[in-house]
C-alpha positions as CSV (number, residue, x, y, z in Angstrom):
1,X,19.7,-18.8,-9.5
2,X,21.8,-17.1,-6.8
3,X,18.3,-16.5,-4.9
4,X,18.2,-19.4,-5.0
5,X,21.0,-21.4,-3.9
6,X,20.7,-18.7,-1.1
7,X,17.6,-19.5,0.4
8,X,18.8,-23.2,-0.3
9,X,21.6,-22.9,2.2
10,X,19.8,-21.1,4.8
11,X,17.4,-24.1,5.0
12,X,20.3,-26.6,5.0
13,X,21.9,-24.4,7.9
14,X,18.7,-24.3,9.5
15,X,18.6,-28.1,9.2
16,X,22.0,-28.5,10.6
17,X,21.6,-26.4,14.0
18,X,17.6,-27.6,14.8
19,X,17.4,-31.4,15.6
20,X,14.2,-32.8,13.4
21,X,11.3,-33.0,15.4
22,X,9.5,-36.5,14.8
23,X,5.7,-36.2,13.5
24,X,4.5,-37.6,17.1
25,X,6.5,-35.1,19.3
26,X,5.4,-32.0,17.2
27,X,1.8,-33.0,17.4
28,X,2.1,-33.5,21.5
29,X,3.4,-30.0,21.2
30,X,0.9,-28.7,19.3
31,X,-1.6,-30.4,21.8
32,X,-0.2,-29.1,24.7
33,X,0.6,-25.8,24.1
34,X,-2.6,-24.8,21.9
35,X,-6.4,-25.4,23.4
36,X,-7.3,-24.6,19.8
37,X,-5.4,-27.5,18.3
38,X,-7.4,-30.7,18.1
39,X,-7.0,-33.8,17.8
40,X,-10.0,-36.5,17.0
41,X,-10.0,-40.4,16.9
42,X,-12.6,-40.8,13.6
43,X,-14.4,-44.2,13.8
44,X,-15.2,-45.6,10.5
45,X,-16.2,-49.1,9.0
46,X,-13.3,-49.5,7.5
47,X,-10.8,-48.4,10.0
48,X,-9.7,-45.8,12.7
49,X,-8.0,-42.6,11.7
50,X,-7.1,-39.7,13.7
51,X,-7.7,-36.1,12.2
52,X,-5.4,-32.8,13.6
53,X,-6.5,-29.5,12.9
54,X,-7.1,-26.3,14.0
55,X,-10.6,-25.5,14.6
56,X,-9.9,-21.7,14.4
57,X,-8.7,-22.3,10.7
58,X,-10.8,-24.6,9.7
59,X,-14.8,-24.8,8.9
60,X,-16.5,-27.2,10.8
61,X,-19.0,-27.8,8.4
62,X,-16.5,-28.5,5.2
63,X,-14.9,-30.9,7.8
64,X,-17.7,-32.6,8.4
65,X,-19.1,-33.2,4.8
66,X,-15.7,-33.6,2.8
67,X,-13.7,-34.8,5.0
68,X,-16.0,-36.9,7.8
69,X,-18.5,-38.2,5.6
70,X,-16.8,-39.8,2.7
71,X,-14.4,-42.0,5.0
72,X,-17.4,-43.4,6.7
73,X,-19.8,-43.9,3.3
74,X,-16.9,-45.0,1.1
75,X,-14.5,-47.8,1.5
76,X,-10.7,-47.2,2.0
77,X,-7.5,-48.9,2.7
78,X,-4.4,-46.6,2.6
79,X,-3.5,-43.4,2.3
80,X,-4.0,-43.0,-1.4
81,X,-7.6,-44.5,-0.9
82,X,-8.4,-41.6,1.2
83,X,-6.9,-39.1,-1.4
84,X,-9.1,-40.4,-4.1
85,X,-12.5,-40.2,-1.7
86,X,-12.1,-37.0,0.2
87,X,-13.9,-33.8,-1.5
88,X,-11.0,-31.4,-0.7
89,X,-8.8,-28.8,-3.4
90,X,-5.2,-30.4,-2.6
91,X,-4.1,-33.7,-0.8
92,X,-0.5,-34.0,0.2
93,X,1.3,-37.0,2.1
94,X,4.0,-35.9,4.1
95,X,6.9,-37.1,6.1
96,X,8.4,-34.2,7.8
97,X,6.8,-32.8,10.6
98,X,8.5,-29.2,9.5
99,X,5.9,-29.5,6.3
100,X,3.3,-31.1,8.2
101,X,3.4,-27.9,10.8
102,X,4.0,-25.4,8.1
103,X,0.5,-26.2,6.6
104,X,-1.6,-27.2,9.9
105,X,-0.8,-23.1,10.3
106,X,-2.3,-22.6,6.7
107,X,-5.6,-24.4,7.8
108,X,-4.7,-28.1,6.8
109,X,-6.2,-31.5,8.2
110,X,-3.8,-33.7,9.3
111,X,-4.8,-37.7,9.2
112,X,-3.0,-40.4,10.4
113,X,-4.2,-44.7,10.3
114,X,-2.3,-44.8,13.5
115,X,-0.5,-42.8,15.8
116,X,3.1,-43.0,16.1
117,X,3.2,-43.6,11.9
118,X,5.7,-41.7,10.6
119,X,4.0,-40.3,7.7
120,X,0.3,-38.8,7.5
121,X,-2.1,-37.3,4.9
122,X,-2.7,-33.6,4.8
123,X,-6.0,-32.0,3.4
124,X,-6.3,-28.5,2.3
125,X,-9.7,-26.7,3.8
126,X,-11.0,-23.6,2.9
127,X,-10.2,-20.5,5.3
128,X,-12.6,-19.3,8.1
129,X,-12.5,-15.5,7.4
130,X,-12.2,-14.0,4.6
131,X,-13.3,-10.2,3.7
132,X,-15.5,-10.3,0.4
133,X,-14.2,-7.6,-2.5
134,X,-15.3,-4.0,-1.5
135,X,-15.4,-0.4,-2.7
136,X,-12.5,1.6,-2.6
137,X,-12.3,4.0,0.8
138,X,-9.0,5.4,0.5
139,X,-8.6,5.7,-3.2
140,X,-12.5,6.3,-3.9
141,X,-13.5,7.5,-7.8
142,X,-16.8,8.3,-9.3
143,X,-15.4,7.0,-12.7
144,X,-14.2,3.3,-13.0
145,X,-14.1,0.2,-11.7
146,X,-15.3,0.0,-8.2
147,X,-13.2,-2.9,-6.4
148,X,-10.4,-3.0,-3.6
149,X,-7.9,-5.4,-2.9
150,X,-8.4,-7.3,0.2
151,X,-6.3,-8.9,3.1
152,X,-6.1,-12.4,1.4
153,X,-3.2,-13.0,-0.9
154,X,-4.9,-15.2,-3.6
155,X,-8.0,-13.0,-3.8
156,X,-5.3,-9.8,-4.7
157,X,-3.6,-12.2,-7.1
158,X,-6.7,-13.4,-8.7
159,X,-7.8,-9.4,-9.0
160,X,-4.8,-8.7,-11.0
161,X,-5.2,-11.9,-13.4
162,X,-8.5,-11.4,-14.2
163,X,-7.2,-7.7,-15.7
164,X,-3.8,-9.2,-17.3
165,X,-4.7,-12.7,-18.4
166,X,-1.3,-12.9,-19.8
167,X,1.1,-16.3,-19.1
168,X,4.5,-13.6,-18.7
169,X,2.5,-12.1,-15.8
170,X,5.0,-13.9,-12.6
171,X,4.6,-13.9,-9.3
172,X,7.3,-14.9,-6.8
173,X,6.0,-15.7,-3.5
174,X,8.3,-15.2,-0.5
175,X,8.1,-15.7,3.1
176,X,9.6,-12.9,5.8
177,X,9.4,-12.4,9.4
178,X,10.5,-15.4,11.6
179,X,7.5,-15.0,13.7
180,X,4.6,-14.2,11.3
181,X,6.1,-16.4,8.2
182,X,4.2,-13.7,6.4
183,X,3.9,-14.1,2.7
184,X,4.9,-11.4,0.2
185,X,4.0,-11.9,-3.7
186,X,6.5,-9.8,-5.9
187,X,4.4,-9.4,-9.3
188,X,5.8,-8.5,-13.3
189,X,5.0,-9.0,-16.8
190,X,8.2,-10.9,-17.7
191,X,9.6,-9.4,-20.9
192,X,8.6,-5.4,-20.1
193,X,9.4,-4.7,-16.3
194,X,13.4,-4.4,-15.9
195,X,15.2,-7.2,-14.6
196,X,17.6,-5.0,-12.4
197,X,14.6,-3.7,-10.7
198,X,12.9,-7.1,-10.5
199,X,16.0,-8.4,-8.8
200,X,16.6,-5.1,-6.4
201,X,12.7,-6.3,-5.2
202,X,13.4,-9.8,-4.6
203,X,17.2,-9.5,-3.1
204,X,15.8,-6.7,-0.5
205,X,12.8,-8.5,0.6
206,X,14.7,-11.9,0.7
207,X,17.5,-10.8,2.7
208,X,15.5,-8.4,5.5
209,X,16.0,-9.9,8.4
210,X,13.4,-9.2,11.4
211,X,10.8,-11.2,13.0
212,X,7.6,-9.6,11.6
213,X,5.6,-7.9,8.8
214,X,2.3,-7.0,9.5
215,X,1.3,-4.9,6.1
216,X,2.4,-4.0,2.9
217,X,3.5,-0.6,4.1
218,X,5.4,-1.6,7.0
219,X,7.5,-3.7,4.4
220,X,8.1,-0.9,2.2
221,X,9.5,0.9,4.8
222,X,11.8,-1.5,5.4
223,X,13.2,-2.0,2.0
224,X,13.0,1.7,1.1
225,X,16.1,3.1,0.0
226,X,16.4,6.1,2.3
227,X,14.7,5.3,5.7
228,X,15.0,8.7,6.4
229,X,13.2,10.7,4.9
230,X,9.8,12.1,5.0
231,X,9.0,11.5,1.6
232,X,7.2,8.4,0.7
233,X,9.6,6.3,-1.7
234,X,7.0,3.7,-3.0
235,X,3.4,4.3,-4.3
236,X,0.6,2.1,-1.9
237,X,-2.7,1.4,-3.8
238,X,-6.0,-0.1,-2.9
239,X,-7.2,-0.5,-6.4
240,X,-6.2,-3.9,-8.8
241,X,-6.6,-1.5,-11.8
242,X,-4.0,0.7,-10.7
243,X,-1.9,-1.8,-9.4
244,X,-2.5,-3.7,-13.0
245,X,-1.7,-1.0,-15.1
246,X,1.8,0.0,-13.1
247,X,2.7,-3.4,-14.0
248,X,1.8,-3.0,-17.9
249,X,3.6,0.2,-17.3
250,X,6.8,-2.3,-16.7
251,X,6.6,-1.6,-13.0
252,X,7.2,-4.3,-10.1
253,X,4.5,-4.5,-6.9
254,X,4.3,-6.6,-4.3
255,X,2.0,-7.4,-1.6
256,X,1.6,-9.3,1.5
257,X,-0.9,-11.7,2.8
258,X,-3.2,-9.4,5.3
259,X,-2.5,-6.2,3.6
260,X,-5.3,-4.5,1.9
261,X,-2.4,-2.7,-0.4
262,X,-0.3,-3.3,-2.8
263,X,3.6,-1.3,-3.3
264,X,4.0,0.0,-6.9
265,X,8.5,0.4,-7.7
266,X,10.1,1.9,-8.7
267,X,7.8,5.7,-8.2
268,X,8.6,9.1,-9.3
269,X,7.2,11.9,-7.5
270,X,4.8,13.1,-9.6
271,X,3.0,9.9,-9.5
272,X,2.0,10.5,-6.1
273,X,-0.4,13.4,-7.3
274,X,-2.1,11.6,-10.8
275,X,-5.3,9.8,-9.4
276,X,-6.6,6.8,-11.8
277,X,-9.2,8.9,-12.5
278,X,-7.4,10.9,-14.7
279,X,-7.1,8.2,-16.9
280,X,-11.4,7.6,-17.1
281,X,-11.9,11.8,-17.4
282,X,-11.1,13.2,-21.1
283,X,-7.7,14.4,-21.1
284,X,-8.3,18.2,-20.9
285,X,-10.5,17.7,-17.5
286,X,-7.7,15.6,-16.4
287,X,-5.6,17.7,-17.2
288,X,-7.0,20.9,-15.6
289,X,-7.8,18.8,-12.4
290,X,-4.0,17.7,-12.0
291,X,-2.7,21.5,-12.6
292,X,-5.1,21.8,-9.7
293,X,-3.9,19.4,-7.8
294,X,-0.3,21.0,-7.9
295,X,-1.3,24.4,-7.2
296,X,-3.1,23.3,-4.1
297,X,0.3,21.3,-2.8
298,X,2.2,24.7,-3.4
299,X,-0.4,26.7,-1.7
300,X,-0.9,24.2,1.2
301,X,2.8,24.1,1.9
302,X,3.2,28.2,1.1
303,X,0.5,30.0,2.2
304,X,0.6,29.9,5.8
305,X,5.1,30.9,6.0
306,X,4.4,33.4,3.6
307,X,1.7,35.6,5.5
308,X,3.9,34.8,8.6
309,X,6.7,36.3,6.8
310,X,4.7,39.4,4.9
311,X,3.3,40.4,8.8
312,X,6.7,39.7,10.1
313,X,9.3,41.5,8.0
314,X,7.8,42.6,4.9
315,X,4.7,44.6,5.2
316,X,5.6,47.1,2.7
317,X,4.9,44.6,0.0
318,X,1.3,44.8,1.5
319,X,-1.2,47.0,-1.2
320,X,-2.2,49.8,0.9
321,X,-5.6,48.7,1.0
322,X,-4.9,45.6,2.0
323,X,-3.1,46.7,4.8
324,X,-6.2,48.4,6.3
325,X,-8.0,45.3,6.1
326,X,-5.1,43.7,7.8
327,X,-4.7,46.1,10.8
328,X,-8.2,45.6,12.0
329,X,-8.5,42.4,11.7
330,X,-5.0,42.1,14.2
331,X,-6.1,45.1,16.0
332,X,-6.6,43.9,18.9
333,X,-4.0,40.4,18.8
334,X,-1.7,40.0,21.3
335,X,0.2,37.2,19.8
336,X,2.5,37.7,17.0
337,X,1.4,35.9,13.7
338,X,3.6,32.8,14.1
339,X,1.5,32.0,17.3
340,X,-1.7,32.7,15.7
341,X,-0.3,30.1,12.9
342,X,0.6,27.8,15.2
343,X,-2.4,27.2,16.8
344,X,-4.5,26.8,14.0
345,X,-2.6,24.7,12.0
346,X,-2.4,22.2,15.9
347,X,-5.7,22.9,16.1
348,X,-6.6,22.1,13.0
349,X,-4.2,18.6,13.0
350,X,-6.0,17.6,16.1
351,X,-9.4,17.8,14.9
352,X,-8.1,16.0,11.9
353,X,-6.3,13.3,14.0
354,X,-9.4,13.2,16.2
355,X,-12.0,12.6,13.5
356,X,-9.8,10.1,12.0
357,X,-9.9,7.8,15.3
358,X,-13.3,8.3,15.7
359,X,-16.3,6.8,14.2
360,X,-17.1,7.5,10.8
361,X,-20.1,9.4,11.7
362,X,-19.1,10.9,14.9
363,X,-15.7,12.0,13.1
364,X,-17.2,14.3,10.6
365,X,-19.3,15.7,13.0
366,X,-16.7,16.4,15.3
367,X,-14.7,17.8,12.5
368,X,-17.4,20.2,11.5
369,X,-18.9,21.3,14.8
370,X,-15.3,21.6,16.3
371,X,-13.9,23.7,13.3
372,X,-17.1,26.0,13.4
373,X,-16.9,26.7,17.3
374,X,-13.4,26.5,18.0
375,X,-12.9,29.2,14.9
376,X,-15.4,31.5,15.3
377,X,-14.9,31.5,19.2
378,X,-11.0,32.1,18.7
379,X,-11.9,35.0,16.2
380,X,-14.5,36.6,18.7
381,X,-12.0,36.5,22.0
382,X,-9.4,38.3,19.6
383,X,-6.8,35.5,19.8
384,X,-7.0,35.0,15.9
385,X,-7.9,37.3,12.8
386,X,-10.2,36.2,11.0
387,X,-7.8,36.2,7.6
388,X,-5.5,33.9,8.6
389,X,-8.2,31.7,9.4
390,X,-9.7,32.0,5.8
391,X,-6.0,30.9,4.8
392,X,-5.2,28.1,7.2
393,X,-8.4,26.3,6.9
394,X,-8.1,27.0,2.8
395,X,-4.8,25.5,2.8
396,X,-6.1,22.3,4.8
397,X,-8.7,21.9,2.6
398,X,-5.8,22.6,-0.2
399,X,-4.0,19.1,1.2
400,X,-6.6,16.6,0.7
401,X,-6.6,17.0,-2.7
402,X,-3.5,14.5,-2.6
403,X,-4.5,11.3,-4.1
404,X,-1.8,9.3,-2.0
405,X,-2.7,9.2,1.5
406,X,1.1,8.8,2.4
407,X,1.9,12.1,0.6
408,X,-0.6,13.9,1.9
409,X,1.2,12.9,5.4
410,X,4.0,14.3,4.3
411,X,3.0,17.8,3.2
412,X,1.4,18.1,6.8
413,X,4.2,18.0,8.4
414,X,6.5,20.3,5.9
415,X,4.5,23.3,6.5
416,X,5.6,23.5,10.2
417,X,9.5,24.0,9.2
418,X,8.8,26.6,6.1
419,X,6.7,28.2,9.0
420,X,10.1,28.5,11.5
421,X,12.0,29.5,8.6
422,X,9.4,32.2,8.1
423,X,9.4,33.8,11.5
424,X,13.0,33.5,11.9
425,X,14.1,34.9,8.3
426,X,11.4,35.4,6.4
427,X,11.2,35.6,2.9
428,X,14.8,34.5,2.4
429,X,13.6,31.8,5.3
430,X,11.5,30.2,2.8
431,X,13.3,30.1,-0.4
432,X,15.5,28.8,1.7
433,X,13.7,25.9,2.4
434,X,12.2,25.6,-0.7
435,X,15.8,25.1,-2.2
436,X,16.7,22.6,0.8
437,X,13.1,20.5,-0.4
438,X,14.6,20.3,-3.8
439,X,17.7,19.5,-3.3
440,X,16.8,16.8,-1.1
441,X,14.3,15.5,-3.9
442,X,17.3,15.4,-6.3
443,X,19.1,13.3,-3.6
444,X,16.3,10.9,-3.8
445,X,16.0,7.1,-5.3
446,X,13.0,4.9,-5.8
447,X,14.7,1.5,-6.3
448,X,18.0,3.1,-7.4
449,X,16.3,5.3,-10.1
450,X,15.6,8.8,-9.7
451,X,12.8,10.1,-8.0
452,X,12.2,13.6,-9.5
453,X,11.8,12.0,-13.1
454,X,11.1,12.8,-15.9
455,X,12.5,16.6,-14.8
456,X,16.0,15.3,-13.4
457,X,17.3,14.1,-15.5
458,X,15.3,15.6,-17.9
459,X,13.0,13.3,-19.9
460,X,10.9,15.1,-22.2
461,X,8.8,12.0,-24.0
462,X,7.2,11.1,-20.5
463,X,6.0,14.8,-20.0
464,X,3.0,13.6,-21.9
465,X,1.8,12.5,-18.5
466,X,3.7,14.6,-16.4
467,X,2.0,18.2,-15.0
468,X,-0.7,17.8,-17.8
469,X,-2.3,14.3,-19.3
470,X,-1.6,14.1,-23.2
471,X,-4.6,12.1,-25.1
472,X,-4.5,8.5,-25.4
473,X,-2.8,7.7,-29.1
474,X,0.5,9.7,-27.9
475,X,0.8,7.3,-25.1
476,X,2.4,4.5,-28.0
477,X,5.5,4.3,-25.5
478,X,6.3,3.3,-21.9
479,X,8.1,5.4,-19.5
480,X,11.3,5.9,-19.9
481,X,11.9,6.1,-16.1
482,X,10.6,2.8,-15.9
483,X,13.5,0.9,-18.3
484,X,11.2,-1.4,-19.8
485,X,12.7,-4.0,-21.8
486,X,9.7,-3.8,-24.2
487,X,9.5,0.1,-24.8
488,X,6.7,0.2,-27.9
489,X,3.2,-0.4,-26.3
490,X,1.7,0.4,-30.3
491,X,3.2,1.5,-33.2
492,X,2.4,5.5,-33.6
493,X,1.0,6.0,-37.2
494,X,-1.4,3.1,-35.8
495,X,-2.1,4.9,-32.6
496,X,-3.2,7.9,-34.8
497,X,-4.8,5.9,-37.5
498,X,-9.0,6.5,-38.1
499,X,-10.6,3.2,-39.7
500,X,-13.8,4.6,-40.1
501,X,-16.3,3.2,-42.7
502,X,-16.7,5.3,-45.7
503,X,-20.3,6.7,-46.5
């Protein structure tokens, strides 16, 4: 209700400062300051009309056969004649050139009996472009379904309905930026997600006040509760099933009209490293492959600062036949080991960066070739050893195994701090920043609710799907992180229960 009555008096004020445009002066406008913007006198046996559209939003051909061809075959006298004849979804008369413009933009035909009226017929007509439902790029899985959300709005919304065809499922569509008008859908199974969280989505996006959004992303870094910091605070997802079972979960997303993505909030951090395919694998393979997963985030962030630090300051910790191994590989390095670290780990973020903004094919080769040469010819002029090689490119490879391409972003860049820290005080250096890393998680908020749950605070019944993945018939809850008002997804003695027909 407040929402409301806000968005209410921001149109009256609107109203009150702009004079109202009359339906003839907008359409000279559009006319003169569009050479896309047409207008057409259409020459009938029953009368003239003139039609205003945009031919870049419109297709010619639906114009032309269900629009065109039933006012000249089939007789008509007003308005509501027209409405009845026409072969188009939605007809609409309107009054207010403020209406009339908003949905000329959307790809509406605009008809009037005779210029100067003021009031005309619109006529909805299918968009020009629209990207048909792919495969996954980003978020790509052997197991499940194979289907990505696209940059129209209805197809998303249509992709999520078809997996909850449930009548509580809302969707609040709102419109931001003053220059784009872009349209955001905030999406929740009424009854299960939290209404303070619902709210905290719908007041933030509501009141942000700038003059474009452009994605889904750019949005959530807008309404992101510490702007910041480096770690992503939402959860972005290509995939309806993922995005469909957050919101069984009792979870609110949202997504904008010509994002491929849709915001899952509030998210915890461990979320950001469980793929959907845990959910498709049995739950011991899952389980193994997210234990994985987290070793190779420790060892992409720690591997590199702690050789820096062992060469640096603590080489007595080496085993004495490591160490032999070590002096002849850096036998004849003239850099100290935090310049040999350095330049791999640039190196190794330009190739990345460089194969990225490439073509697909040309990418990976550059990424390949590139490594190979610029390796093996670094090792061979004696400006690397050949072990820290083996250990940056290991912990590269280590990174990817992030399912959340924003995460992965982040653990990039984290490794070149813990590698300062390690050259200038090196072991201690490190713990150092690993205490600063969790501190700062603590800090953290996701919507107002914490961000390192179900550890802090300390939430043992959603551990079942925390490091490890529990089976299936222990899942008779929601998270507690979450606040559903509908906790119980099943009772548990019928989660456990075997109906199996006797012999």
């Amino acid at each position: 209700m407040f929402l409301l009555r806000f968005l209410q008096s921001k149109q009256n004020k609107q109203n009150k400062e702009e004079p109202q445009e009359t339906i003839q002066e907008g359409l000279q406008r559009l006319e003169r300051n569009s050479n896309d913007f047409t207008k057409k006198a259409v020459f009938t046996p029953y009368g003239k009309v003139y039609a205003y559209y945009f031919d870049t939003l419109i297709e010619e051909d639906y114009y032309q056969q269900n629009i065109l061809l039933p006012l000249k075959e089939k007789e008509w006298r007003d308005y509501k004649d027209i409405a009845n004849i026409v072969s188009t979804e939605e007809t609409l008369e309107a009054s207010q050139f403020s209406d009339i413009q908003k949905l000329l933009l959307e790809g509406y035909v605009f008809l009037q009996r005779t210029e100067g009226e003021t009031k005309g017929l619109l006529l909805s007509s299918p968009s020009v472009v629209e990207r048909d439902v792919g495969v996954p790029e980003v978020e790509f899985s052997v197991a499940g379904p194979q289907e990505a959300f696209v940059e129209t709005l209805e197809t998303n919304i249509h992709l999520l309905r078809k997996r909850i065809p449930l009548s509580n499922l809302c969707i609040k569509e709102i419109e931001v930026g003053s220059v784009t008008q872009t349209k955001v859908a905030v999406i929740y199974l009424d009854g299960v997600a939290d209404k303070e969280n619902v709210n905290t989505v719908i007041q933030r996006i509501t009141e942000l006040e700038t003059d474009q959004v452009l994605d889904s992303n750019n949005l959530a870094q807008m309404i992101q509760d510490h702007t910041y910091s480096i770690f992503p605070q939402f959860i972005n997802t290509e995939r309806p099933d993922r995005a469909a079972a957050a919101i069984t979960e009792g979870k609110v997303i949202f997504i904008s009209n010509g994002s491929p993505e849709a915001i899952v909030a509030p998210s915890t951090l461990i979320e950001f490293f469980s793929s959907l395919e845990d959910y498709y694998l049995p739950w011991q393979i899952a389980s193994f492959v997210r234990l994985l997963r987290f070793m190779a985030v420790a060892f992409s962030i720690l591997a590199t600062p702690i050789y820096v630090a062992v060469l640096t300051y603590h080489y007595e910790m080496i085993p004495e036949d490591l160490l032999i191994t070590l002096v002849l590989s850096r036998a004849n390095i003239p850099f100290p080991p935090i310049i040999e670290a350095l330049f791999l780990e640039l190196t190794i973020e330009l190739l990345r960066e460089a194969g990225a903004r490439l073509p697909t094919k040309v990418g990976q080769t550059i990424g390949i070739v590139g490594g190979i040469v610029i390796g093996q010819a670094s090792v061979e002029a004696g400006l690397l050893s050949n072990i820290l090689l083996i250990i940056v490119a290991l912990a590269a490879l280590a990174s990817f195994t992030t399912p959340v391409y924003q995460m992965g972003n982040t653990i990039r860049i984290i490794r070149f701090p813990y590698l300062i820290a390690a050259t200038m005080l090196g072991g201690l250096g490190i713990v150092i920043c690993v205490l600063f890393t969790f501190v700062h998680l603590i800090k953290l908020n996701s919507l107002g609710r914490p961000y390192l749950a179900p550890f802090y605070p300390l939430r043992f019944q959603d551990w079942k799907d925390a490091f490890i993945r529990l089976p299936f018939n222990t899942f008779t809850s929601r998270p507690v992180h979450s606040r559903t008002i509908s906790a119980k997804r099943v009772p548990f003695q019928k989660a456990v229960q075997k109906k199996d027909i006797d012999e």
